[in-house]
Every structure is written in structure tokens, then in C-alpha cells.
N, C-alpha and C positions, 0 to 999 in steps of 0.2 A: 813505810819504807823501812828498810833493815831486815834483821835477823833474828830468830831467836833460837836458833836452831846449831846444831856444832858444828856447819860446815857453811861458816862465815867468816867475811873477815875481822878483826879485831876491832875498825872502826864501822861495823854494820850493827852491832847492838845497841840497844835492844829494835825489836822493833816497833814504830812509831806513825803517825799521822801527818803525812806533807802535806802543805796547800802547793799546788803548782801555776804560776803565774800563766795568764794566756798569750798562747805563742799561735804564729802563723807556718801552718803546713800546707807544702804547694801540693797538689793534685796529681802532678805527672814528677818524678824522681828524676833529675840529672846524672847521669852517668859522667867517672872520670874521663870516658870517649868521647862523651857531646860537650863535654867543659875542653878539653882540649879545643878539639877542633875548633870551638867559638874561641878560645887566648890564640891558636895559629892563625884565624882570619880577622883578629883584629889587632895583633902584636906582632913586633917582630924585632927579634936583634936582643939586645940587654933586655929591652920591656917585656920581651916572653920569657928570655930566661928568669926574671925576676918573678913574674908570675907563676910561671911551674914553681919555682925551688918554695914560694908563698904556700902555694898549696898542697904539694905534694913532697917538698925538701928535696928534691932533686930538677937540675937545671931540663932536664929532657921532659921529664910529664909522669903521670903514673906507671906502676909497671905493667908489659903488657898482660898478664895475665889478671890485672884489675880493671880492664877499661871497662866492664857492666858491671861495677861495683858503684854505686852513688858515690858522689862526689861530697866531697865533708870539707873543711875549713877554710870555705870563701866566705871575705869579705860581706858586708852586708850592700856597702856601696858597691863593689864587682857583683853582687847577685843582682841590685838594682838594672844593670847591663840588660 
């Protein structure tokens, strides 16, 4: 991991050896359009708004021109859903 080359950042040198702990990747990619739709049919009122602004920082949901963009900073318990 890192750099060692001059078009790095300050904290990417030098470059090194990572272990990376084993993590679980799902098969099929969620879109911010398919996470929407599943917080619209199973929230409604404050508890959606709460959940968009969670995941996306705004009360309404992604913007549109992200919806077949993967969906990034849900919960671990909201991805158990």
C-alpha cells in the first residue's frame, strides 16, 4: 500500500505491505434506486426522512442522477433487512 513515486500524497509513503482483515462481499451490488425504494416501502414520515439524511445526508434520498450508483454507508443492522 502507498507510494513511492511523486505523485502521492504526503501521508501515502513510502510504500508498504498490508494484511487486510476478511470481509464479506455480496454477489449482486445494491443501487441508491433499489435501497430507496426498499426505505420508501418500508418507512415513512420522520423514519424515512431519517434514513435518507443517514445515508445519503439529505432528507429526500440520492441525487437523481446517482440512482445506479451503489449504495455506500448503510448500516450493518439496516443491510441485515
Amino acid at each position: 500500500m502507498g507510494h513511492d513515486d511523486d505523485r502521492r500524497f504526503v501521508n501515502e509513503a513510502p510504500s508498504h505491505p498490508v494484511e487486510v482483515a476478511p470481509f464479506f462481499l455480496d454477489r449482486y451490488e445494491v443501487t441508491n434506486g433499489d435501497y430507496l425504494a426498499y426505505l420508501r416501502a418500508s418507512f415513512e414520515g420522520d423514519s424515512l426522512e431519517r434514513k435518507c439524511l443517514g445515508v445519503w445526508g439529505d432528507r429526500a434520498g440520492p441525487p437523481s442522477d446517482r440512482l445506479d450508483f451503489p449504495v455506500t454507508r448503510v448500516r450493518y443492522v439496516d443491510a441485515l433487512a
